[in-house]
N, C-alpha and C positions, 0 to 999 in steps of 0.2 A: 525840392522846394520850387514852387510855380510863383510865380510872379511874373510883371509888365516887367518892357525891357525899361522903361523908365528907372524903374524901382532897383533892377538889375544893375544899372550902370552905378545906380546911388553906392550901392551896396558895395560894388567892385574899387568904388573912391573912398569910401569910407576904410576898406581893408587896406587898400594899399596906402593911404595917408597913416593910419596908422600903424603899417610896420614896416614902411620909410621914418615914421617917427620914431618908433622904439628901433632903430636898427639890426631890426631883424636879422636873422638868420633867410637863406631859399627854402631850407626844409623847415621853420617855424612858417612862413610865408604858406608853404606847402599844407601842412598841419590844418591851418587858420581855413583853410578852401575847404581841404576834407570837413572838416568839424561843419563847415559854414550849408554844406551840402550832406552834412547829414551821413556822411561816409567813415567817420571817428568811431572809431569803436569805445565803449563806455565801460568803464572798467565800475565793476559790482561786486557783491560779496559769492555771486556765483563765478563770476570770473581768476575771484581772487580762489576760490577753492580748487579752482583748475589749476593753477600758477603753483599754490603749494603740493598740489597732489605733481606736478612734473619735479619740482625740487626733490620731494620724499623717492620717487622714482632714481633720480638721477644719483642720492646718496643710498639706495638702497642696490643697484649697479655695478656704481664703482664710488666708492667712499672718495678716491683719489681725484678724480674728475671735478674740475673747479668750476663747471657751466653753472653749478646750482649756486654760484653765488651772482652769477645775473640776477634769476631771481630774486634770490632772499632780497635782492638789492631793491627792485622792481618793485616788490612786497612794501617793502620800509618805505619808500618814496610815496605809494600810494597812501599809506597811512599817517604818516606827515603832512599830506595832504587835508584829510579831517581832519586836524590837529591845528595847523595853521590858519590863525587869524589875520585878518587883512592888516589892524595894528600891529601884528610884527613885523610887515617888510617896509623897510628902509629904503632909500637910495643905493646906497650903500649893498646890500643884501640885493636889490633887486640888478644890480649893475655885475655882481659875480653871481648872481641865480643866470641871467640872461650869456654872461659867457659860456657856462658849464654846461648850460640849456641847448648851446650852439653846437656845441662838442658833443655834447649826449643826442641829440637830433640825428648831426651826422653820422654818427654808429648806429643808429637805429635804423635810418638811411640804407644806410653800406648792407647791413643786414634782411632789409627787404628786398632790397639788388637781387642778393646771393638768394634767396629765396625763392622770389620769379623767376630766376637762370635757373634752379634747382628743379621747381615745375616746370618748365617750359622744356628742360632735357627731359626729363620724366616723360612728357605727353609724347617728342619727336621716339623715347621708344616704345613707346605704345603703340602709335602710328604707323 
């Protein structure tokens, strides 16, 4: 995304007033930059076909193996997603959406950590 730095700064105040207003989370903070730059990945029904085909993998495996209810989980959320109307959320609703939202951040978070430390040794033994 190009733009004047004029335009930039506007942009950088309008984010940050509003998730010093909603009391953000750092990785909601975080999120809002990705998305804002275009770096969000967009979850679609080709994405979603991906997500259930690693579920059906992981019960076809090891039945035993709980990973696959990340998913299923993942699954559900996006589709609540279409589902919900702007008239159902609340104050109320949106004040434990935004806690849970902090906590689910952060593990997804901790998760991309583990991830780039997971490529990053991967590449040092390639190298």
């Amino acid at each position: 995304m190009e733009c004047s730095s004029v335009k930039a700064k506007t942009i950088r105040s309008e984010v940050l007033r509003a998730h010093i207003t909603a009391q953000a989370s750092q990785n909601g903070l975080r999120a809002r930059i990705k998305e804002i730059l275009g770096e969000a990945s967009t979850v679609s029904s080709e994405n979603m076909t991906t997500i259930v085909q690693k579920v059906d993998e992981l019960l076809e495996i090891d039945p035993a193996d709980k990973r696959h209810i990340f998913y299923e989980e993942m699954k559900r959320l996006f589709y609540a997603m279409r589902e919900i109307e702007p008239e159902d959320v609340d104050e109320e609703i949106l004040e434990r959406f935004m806690s849970a939202s902090d906590e689910l951040s952060n593990v997804i978070y901790s998760i991309e950590l583990k991830r780039r430390q997971r490529i990053r040794t991967s590449l040092k033994v390639i190298v």
